[in-house]
C-alpha positions, 0 to 999 in steps of 0.5 A, a space after each residue: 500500500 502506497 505509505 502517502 494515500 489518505 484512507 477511511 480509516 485513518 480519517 475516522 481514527 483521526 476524528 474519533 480524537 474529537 469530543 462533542 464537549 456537550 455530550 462528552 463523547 467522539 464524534 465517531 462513537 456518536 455517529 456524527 460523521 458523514 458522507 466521508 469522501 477522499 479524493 486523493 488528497 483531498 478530504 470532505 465530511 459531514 458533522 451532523 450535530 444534534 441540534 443546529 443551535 449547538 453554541 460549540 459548532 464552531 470549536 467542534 469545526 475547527 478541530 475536526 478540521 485540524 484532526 484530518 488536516 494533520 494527517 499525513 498525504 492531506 492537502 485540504 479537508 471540506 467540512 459540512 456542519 448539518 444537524 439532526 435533531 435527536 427526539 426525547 423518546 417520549 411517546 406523544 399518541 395524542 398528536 398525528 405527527 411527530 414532535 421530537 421535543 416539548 420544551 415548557 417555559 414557565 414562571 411562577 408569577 406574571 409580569 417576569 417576561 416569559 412569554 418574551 423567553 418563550 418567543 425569542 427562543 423560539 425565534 433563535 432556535 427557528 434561525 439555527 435551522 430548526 423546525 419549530 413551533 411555539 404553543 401560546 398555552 397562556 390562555 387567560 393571557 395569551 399574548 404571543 401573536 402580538 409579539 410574533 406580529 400576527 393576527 389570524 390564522 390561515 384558513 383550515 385544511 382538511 378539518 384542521 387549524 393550520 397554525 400561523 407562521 413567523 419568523 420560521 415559527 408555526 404559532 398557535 394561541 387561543 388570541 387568534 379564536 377570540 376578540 382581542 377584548 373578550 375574557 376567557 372565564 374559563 374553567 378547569 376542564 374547559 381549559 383541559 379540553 383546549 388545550 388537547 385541542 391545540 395538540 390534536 386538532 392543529 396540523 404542527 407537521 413535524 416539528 424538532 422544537 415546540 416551545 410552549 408558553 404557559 401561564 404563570 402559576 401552578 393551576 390547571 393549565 400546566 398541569 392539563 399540558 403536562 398531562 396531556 403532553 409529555 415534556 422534555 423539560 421546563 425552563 423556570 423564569 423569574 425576576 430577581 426579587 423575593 416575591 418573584 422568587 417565591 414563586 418561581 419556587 413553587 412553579 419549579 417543584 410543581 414540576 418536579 412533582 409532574 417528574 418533569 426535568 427542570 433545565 434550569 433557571 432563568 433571571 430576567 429582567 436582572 439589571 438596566 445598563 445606564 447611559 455611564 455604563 454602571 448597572 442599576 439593580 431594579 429589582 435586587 440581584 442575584 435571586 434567580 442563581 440563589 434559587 437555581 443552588 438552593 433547589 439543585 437545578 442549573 443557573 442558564 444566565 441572566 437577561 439584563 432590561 432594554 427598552 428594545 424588549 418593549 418596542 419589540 414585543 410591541 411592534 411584533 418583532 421580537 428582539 432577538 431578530 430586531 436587535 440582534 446584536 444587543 446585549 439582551 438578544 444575545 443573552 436569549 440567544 444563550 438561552 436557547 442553546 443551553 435549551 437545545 443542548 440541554 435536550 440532546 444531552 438527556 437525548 444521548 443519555 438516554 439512548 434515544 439518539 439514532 441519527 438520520 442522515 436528513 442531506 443527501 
């Protein structure tokens, strides 16, 4: 054998020196590595990453790049980073079409901006490649088409409601049913037979995220989702004060007496950037990383004040595609991932990933 030709098998054995840092394992053992093809000298692959929003794309690029690069008779390698989003093996029977994760954002109480985590999420993850849909579960308060800039739906197909579409994201709400002045005096098993509803007689398709904006609170209307859909997992949202605090940690056992997986903490609103560049603590600080130690669960990061948050939610673009850049933005965008990575970790642990070669 020619010592300068450039095999699969060195190629592979190169790459299975690379770590997937979310997961902890190669590249090769999780069988990420794709479409290998050497042409003399020159080598070409496929990543295939578990979630397109992996915030470590770019490192796990550059050094599967410098793995084969090294070898030796290689003279350029071409690298394809794609993703396939592993389902959380929860079984979903209610719903005609797979949905490979539900992601609940939650809070313990109203007026902590978890419709605004609950849409940027779903936006960023939408962005990153995803198929997405974002269920607007706060019935009493549903105000997710007006952040999304939307205010009907398209017309049904087949005796089923086709969802409305932003920014990539497939939006269902009661808030496209009703008068925008109407109250919904609804309830318990009211609010359980809506809810099936807008799993059952919506046409999501196949979706690789749907993020469900709930109520705040402990009533009916998680418990009804949580019962009705298996969850991936929840992400908690609270302001830093006490107040918020207390019941950001009733919402959190709350869950985890559904034995529903907590992803962590999110502290919103945590601090207003003035003009001097000093921080003003509007509402105390440090809250939501204390409750996210005391309970055991993870602290995701906090999401300073912007007044481009309002405007945005108001106008129906959300920020994160408005202001992209802002500091806020950003700290959604993380948000998201630590949402995305989350799910394909507890994906590999459980040994639900089969990965599907989506690119031909």
């Amino acid at each position: 054998m020619d010592e300068g030709k450039v095999t699969e098998a060195a190629v592979m054995a190169a790459l299975s020196k690379v770590q997937e840092p979310e997961l902890h394992r190669d590249l090769v053992t999780l069988n990420m590595i794709r479409d290998l093809k050497i042409e003399g000298s020159r080598v070409s692959f496929t990543v295939m990453l578990t979630t397109p929003a992996c915030p470590l794309r770019s490192q796990i690029e550059r050094e599967a790049r410098s793995a084969v690069a090294n070898l030796p008779g290689v003279s350029d390698v071409e690298v394809v980073m794609n993703a396939n989003v592993p389902s959380d093996g929860r079984p979903r029977g209610l719903l005609d079409l797979p949905i490979r994760n539900a992601v609940a954002i939650a809070s313990g109480k109203g007026g902590v901006g978890k419709t605004t985590v609950a849409v940027n999420s779903a936006v960023v993850l939408a962005q990153s490649g995803a198929r997405v849909g974002l269920l607007d579960a706060d019935i009493y308060g549903p105000n997710v088409p007006t952040m999304m800039g939307l205010h009907k739906l398209p017309n049904p197909v087949n005796g089923k409601l086709e969802p409305a579409e932003a920014f990539g994201v497939k939006v269902m709400s009661i808030g496209f049913l009703v008068k925008p002045d109407q109250p919904l005096i609804w309830r318990g098993p009211m609010l359980h037979s809506a809810i099936r509803q807008f799993l059952t007689d919506v046409n999501w398709g196949e979706l690789d995220y749907l993020v469900i904006d709930l109520p705040p609170g402990t009533g009916d209307a998680a418990l009804s989702l949580a019962q009705s859909l298996p969850l991936s997992g929840t992400t908690i949202v609270t302001l830093p004060q006490q107040v918020s605090l207390d019941d950001a940690r009733r919402g959190l056992e709350m869950f985890r007496q559904l034995d529903v997986p907590i992803f962590g903490v999110v502290e919103n609103m945590s601090y207003l950037e003035l003009p001097d560049g000093s921080r003003m603590d509007v509402f105390g600080s440090g809250g939501g990383e204390r409750l996210a130690r005391e309970s055991g669960v993870p602290f995701i990061g906090a999401i300073p004040m912007e007044a481009s948050v309002r405007s945005g939610g108001d106008s129906g673009v959300p920020v994160t595609v408005s202001h992209p850049e802002s500091a806020v933005a950003r700290a959604l965008t993380r948000v998201a991932m630590d949402i995305a990575a989350k799910i394909s970790v507890a994906a590999i642990h459980q040994g639900n990933f089969v990965p599907i070669n989506l690119v031909g």
